[in-house]
C-alpha positions as CSV (number, residue, x, y, z in Angstrom):
1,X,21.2,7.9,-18.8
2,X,19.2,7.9,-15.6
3,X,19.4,9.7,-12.4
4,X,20.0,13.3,-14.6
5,X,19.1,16.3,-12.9
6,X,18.6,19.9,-14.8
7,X,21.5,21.1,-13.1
8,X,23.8,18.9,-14.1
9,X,23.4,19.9,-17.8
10,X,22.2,23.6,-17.4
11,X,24.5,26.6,-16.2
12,X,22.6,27.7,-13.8
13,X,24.0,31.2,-13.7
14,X,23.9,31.5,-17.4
15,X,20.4,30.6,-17.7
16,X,20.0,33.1,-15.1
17,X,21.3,35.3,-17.3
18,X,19.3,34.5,-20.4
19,X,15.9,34.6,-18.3
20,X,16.0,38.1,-17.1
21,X,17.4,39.5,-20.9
22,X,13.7,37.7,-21.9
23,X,12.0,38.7,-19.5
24,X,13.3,42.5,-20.0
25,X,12.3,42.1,-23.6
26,X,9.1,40.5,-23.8
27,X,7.5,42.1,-19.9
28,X,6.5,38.4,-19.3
29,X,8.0,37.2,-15.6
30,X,9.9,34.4,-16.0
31,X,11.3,31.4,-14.1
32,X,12.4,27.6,-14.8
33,X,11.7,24.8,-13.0
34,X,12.6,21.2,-12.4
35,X,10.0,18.5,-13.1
36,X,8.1,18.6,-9.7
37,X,7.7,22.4,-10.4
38,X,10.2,23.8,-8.5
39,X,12.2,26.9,-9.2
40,X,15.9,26.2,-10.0
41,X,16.2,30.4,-11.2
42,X,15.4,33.0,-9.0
43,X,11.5,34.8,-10.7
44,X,12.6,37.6,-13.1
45,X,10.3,40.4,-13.6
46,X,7.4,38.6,-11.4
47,X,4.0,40.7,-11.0
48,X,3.4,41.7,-7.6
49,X,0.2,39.3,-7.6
50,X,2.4,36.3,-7.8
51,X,5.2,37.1,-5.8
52,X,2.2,38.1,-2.9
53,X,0.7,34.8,-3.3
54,X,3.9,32.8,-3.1
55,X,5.1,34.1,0.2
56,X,2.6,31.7,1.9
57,X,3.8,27.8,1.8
58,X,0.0,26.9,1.6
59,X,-0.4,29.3,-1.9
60,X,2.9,28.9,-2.7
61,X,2.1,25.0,-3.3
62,X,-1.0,25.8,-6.2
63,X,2.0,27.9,-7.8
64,X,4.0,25.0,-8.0
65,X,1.2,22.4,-8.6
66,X,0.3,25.3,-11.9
67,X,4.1,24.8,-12.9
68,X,4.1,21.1,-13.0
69,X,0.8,21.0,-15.0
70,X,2.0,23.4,-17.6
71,X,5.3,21.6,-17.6
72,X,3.9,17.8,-17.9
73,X,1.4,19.2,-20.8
74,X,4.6,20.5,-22.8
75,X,6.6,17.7,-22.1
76,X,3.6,15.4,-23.4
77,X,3.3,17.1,-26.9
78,X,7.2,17.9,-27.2
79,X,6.0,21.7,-28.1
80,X,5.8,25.0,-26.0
81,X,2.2,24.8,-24.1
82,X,0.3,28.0,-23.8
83,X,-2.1,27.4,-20.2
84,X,-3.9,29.6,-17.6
85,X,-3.1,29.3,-14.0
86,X,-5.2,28.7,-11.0
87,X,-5.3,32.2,-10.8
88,X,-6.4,32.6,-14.3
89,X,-3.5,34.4,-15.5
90,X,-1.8,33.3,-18.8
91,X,1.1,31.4,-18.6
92,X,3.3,29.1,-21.1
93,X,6.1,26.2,-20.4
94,X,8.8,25.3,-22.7
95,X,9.5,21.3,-22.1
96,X,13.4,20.7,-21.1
97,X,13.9,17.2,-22.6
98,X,17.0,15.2,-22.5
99,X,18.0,11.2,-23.4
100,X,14.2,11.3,-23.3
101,X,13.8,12.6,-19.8
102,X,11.7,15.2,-19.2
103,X,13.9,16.9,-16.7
104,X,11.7,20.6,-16.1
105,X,10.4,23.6,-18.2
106,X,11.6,27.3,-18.8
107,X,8.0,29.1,-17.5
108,X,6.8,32.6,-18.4
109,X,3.0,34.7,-18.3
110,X,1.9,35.6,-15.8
111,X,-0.5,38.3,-17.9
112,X,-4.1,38.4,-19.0
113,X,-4.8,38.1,-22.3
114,X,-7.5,40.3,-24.2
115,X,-10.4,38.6,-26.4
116,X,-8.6,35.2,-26.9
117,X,-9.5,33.3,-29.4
118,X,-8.4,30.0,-28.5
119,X,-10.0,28.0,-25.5
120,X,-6.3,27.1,-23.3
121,X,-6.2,24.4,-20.8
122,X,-6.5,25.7,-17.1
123,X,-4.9,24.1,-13.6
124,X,-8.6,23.4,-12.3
125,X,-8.9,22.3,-8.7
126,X,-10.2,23.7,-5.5
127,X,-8.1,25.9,-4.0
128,X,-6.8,25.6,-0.3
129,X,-8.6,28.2,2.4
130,X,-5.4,30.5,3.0
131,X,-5.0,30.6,-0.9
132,X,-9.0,31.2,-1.2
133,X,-9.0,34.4,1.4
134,X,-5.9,36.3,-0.4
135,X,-7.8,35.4,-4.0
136,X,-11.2,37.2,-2.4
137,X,-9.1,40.1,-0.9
138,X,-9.0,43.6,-1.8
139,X,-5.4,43.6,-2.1
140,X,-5.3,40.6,-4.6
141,X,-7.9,43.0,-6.5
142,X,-5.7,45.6,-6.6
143,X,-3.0,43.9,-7.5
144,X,-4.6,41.7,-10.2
145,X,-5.6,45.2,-11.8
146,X,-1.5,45.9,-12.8
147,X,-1.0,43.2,-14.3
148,X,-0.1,43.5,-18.1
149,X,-3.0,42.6,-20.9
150,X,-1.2,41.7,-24.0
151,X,-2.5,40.2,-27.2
152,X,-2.8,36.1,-28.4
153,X,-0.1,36.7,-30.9
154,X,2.0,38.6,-28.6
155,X,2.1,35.3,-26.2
156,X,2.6,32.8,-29.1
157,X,5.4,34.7,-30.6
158,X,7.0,34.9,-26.9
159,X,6.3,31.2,-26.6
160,X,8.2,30.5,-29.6
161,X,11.2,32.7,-28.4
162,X,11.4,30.8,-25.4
163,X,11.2,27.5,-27.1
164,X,14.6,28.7,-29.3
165,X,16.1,29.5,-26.3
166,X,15.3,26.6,-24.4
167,X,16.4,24.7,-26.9
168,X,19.6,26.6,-27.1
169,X,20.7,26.0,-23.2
170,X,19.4,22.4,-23.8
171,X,21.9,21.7,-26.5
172,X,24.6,24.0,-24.9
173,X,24.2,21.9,-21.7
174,X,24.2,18.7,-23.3
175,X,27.1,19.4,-25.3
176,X,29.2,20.6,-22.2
177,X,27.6,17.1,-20.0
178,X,28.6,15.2,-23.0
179,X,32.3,16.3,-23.1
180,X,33.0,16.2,-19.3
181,X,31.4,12.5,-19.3
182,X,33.6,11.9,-22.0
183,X,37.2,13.4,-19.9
184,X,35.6,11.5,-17.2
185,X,35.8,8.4,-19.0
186,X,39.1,8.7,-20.5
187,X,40.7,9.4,-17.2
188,X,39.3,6.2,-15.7
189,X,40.2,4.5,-18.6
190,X,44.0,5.9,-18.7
191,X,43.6,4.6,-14.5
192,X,42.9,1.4,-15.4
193,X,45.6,1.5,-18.0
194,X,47.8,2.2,-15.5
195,X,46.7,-0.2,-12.9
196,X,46.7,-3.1,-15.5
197,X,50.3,-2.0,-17.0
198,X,51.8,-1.9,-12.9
199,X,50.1,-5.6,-12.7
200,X,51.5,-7.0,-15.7
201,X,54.9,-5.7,-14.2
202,X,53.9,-7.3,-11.2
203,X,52.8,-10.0,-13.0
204,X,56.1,-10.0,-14.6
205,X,58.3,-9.7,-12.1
206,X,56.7,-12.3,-9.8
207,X,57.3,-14.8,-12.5
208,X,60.8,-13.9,-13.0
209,X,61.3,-14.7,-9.6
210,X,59.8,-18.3,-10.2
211,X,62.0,-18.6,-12.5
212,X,65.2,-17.4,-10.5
213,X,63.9,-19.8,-7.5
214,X,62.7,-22.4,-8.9
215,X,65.1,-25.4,-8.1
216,X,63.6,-29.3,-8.1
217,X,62.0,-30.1,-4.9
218,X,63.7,-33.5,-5.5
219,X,66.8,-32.4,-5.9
220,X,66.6,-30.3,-3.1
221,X,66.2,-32.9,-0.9
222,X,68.2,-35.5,-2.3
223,X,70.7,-33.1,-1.7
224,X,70.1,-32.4,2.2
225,X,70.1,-36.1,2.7
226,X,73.7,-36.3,1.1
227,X,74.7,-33.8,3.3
228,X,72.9,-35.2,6.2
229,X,74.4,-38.3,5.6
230,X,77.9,-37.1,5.5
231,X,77.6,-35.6,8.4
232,X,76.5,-38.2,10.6
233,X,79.2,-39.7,9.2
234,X,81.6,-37.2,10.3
235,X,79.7,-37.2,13.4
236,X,78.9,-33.5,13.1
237,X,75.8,-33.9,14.9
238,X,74.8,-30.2,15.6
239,X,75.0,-30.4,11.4
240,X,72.8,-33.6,11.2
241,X,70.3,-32.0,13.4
242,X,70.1,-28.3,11.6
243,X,69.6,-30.1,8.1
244,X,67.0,-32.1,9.8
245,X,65.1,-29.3,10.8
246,X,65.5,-27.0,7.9
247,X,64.3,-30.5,5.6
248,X,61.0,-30.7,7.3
249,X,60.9,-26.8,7.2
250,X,61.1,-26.9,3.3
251,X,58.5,-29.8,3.0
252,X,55.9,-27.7,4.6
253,X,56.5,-24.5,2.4
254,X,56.9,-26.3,-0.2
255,X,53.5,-28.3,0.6
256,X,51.4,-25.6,1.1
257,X,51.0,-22.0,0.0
258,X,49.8,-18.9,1.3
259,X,46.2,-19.2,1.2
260,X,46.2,-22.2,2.4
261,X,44.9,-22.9,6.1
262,X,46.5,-25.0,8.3
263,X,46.3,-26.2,12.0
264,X,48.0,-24.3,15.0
265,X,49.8,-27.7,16.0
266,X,51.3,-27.4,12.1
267,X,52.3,-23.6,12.6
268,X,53.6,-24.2,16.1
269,X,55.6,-27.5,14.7
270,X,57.1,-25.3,11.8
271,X,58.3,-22.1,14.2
272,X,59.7,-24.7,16.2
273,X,62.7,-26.1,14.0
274,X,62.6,-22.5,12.8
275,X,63.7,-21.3,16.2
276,X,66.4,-24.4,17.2
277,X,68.2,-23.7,14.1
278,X,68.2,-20.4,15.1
279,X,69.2,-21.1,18.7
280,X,72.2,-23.2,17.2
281,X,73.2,-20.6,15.3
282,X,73.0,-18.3,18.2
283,X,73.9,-19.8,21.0
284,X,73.1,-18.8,24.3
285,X,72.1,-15.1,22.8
286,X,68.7,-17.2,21.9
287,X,66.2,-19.4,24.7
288,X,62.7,-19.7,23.5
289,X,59.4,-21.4,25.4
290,X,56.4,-22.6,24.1
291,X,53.4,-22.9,26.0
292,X,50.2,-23.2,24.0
293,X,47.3,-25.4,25.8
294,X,46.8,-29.0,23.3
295,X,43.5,-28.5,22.8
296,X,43.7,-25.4,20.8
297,X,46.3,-27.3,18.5
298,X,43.2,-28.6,15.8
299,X,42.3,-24.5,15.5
300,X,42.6,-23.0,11.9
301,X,45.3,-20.1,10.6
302,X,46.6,-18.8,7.4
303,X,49.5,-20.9,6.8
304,X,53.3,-19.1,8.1
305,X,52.2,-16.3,10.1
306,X,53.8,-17.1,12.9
307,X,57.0,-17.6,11.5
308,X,57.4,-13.7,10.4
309,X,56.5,-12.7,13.4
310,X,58.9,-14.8,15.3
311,X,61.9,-13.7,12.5
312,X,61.1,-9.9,13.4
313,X,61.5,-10.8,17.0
314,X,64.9,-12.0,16.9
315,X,65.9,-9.5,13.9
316,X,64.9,-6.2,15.2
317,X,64.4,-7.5,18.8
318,X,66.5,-9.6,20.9
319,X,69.4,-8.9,18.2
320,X,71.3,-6.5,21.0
321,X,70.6,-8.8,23.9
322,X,73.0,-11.0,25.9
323,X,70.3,-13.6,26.9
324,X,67.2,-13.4,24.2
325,X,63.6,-14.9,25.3
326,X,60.7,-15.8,22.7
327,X,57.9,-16.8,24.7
328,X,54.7,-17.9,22.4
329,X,51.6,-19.3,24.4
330,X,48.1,-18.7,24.7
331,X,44.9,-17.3,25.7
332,X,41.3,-18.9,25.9
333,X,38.9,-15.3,25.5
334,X,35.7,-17.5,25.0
335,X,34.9,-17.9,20.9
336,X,38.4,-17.1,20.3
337,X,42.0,-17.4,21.7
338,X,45.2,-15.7,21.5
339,X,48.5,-16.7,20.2
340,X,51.0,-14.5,22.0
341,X,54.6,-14.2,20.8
342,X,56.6,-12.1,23.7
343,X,60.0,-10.8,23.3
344,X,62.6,-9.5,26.2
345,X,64.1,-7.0,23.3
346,X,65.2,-3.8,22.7
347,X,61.3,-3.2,21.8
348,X,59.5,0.1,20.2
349,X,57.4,3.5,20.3
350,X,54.3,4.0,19.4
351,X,55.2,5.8,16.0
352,X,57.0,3.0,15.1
353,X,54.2,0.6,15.8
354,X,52.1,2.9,13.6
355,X,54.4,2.9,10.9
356,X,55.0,-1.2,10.7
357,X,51.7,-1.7,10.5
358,X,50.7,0.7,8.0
359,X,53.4,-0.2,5.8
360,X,55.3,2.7,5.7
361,X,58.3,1.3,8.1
362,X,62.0,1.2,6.7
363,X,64.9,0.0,9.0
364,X,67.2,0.2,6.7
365,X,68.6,-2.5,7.3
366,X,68.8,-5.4,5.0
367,X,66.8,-7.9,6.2
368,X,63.8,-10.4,5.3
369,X,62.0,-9.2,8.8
370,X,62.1,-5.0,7.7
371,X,58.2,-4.6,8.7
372,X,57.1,-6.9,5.8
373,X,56.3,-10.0,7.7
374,X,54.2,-8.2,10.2
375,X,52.4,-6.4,7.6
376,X,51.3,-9.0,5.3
377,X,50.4,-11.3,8.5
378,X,48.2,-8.6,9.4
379,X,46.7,-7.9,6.2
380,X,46.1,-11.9,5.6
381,X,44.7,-12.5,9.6
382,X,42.2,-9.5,8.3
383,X,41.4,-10.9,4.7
384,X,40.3,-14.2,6.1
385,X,38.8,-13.7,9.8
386,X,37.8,-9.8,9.5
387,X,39.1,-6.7,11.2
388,X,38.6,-8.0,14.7
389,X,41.3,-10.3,13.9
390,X,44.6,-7.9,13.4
391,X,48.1,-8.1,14.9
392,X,48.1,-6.2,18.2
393,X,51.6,-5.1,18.8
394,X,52.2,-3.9,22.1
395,X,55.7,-2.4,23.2
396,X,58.2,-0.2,25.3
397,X,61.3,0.9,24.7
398,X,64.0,-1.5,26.7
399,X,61.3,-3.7,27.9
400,X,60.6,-6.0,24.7
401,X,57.7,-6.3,22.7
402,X,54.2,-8.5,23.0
403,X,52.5,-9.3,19.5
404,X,49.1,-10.7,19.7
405,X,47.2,-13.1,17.2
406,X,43.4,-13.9,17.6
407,X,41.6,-16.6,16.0
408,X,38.4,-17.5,15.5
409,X,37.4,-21.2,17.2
């Protein structure tokens, strides 16, 4: 496990806690660190020396440097480390270890020690001027005079108190990381149950529709050309012409599918017959224009997204119109151009804008055109140019509505 701080497996309050109950019972001050040698507690029961010398930055930083060495030497041997400070006061440094990360150290000293009889390792190094004066003043004399002389023993023994508690909050921490790690991974596993069980529905469900739709292309259109037939032979020409539309209509769905990329000339073709069989079915409710330059016609789209567009137009726009007008043309802006579908409808607010476009739109009215279209033409125009390339709906109330694509040349 990498990236682990001390905090994240230590109660810092409760350690708190623990710290100043040893510090009260042993006299040594106490602190613990992280592994650059930086306090994490607040000092319990420090000697006036120490808490002199740390108010300057420029001391403060041989503290710190005193902590880290004591720290490193414990973590080294896996034991408690008994060591004297650049100060020469007796100090020892419980290693915090976990996964095999050496994470900080429970500290505590800060005494003399009287007729030692071991030789302990000592933070050597010249100290910096600022820290240098306050060591050669009189009030560092005076307050080096206070501070407690205890025995060898009494220092081991309280070394190998703090090593049982250190090892205590270690495994108490550890346990506690261990078990929310654990909740944490079984929620994102029961998340990911989830998401998989609403795809298989999904999954499901879309090919239940396959299998509801599904009809032989063949058929399809063996059927259409009976009907085409009989009609011219009727002479219902309006008939001949609507099959002939809504046959070419079906050969391009069918053909492609929607991740597919075709040609603005193919698009523009397909809305086309989309919009005469509409215009016979509506009569003179429904006039449409289409003015887009030829040389854009070789341009890339997603394949049928104008189509939605133009279906919401005449669905929720000209639908209350006497004399309905689609205008789709376009724009040159340079590296890209605009396809512009423009309605003379009943048009829409801003809120409603807001709401088509982030899905959350219901007319309530049964329709293929309720905000879906426009929605998953946006989200595809997005998916494969980026977001520079989203619908722009523009709208008033009474005045129509203006619905912008932009593609990439």
């Amino acid at each position: 496990m990498k990236g682990i701080s001390l905090k994240d497996i230590i109660d810092v309050e409760t350690l708190q806690k623990i710290q100043d109950n040893f510090s009260a019972v042993t006299k040594l001050a106490a602190v613990t660190v992280d592994f650059k040698g930086e306090p994490i507690t607040n000092y319990s029961n420090f000697t006036d020396f120490c808490l002199k010398f740390r108010e300057s930055d420029a001391c403060k930083e041989h503290c710190y440097q005193s902590d880290a060495f004591g720290g490193i030497k414990a973590a080294r041997s896996g034991m408690p480390s008994i060591y004297r400070c650049h100060a020469g006061l007796y100090d020892m440094a419980v290693p915090i270890i976990f996964e095999g990360q050496f994470l900080g150290s429970m500290l505590a000293g800060q005494v003399h020690v009287a007729d030692p009889k071991e030789e302990y390792p000592h933070n050597e190094g010249e100290l910096n001027p600022e820290a240098k004066a306050f060591m050669e003043s009189p009030l560092a004399r005076e307050y080096q005079d206070k501070i407690l002389v205890t025995t060898e023993e009494h220092l081991k023994n309280s070394a190998n108190l703090l090593s049982i508690v250190g090892n205590y909050v270690v495994k108490s921490g550890f346990g506690e990381y261990m078990q929310n790690e654990l909740n944490e991974k079984n929620e994102k596993l029961i998340n990911e149950m989830k998401v998989r069980m609403a795809l298989e529905k999904s999954l499901r469900d879309a090919e239940l529709k396959v299998l509801k739709s599904q009809v032989n292309p063949h058929f399809l259109f063996n059927a259409l050309n009976t009907i085409s037939n009989l009609s011219m032979i009727e002479k219902a020409d309006k008939t001949t012409e609507v099959i002939y539309f809504l046959s070419d209509m079906l050969r391009y769905t069918i053909k492609n599918e929607m991740d597919h990329m075709v040609t603005v000339e193919q698009e523009l073709d397909y809305v086309k017959k989309y919009l005469k069989i509409q215009q016979i079915r509506m009569g003179h409710k429904l006039d449409f224009a289409i003015h887009v330059e030829e040389r854009f016609y070789g341009l890339k789209m997603p394949f049928m997204i104008l189509q939605p567009i133009v279906c919401n137009s005449i669905d929720h726009g000209i639908y209350a119109v006497q004399n309905g007008m689609i205008r789709i043309y376009s724009e040159d802006l340079g590296n890209d151009i605009n396809l512009i579908i423009e309605d003379n409808g009943v048009g829409m607010d801003e809120e409603k804008i807001a709401k088509i476009l982030s899905g959350k739109y219901e007319s309530g009215e049964k329709t293929l055109s309720n905000g879906i279209g426009l929605v998953n033409s946006d989200h595809r125009l997005i998916h494969q140019f980026g977001t520079n390339y989203r619908l722009k709906i523009e709208s008033q109330v009474g005045k129509g509505t203006k619905i912008t694509i932009r593609i990439p040349k």
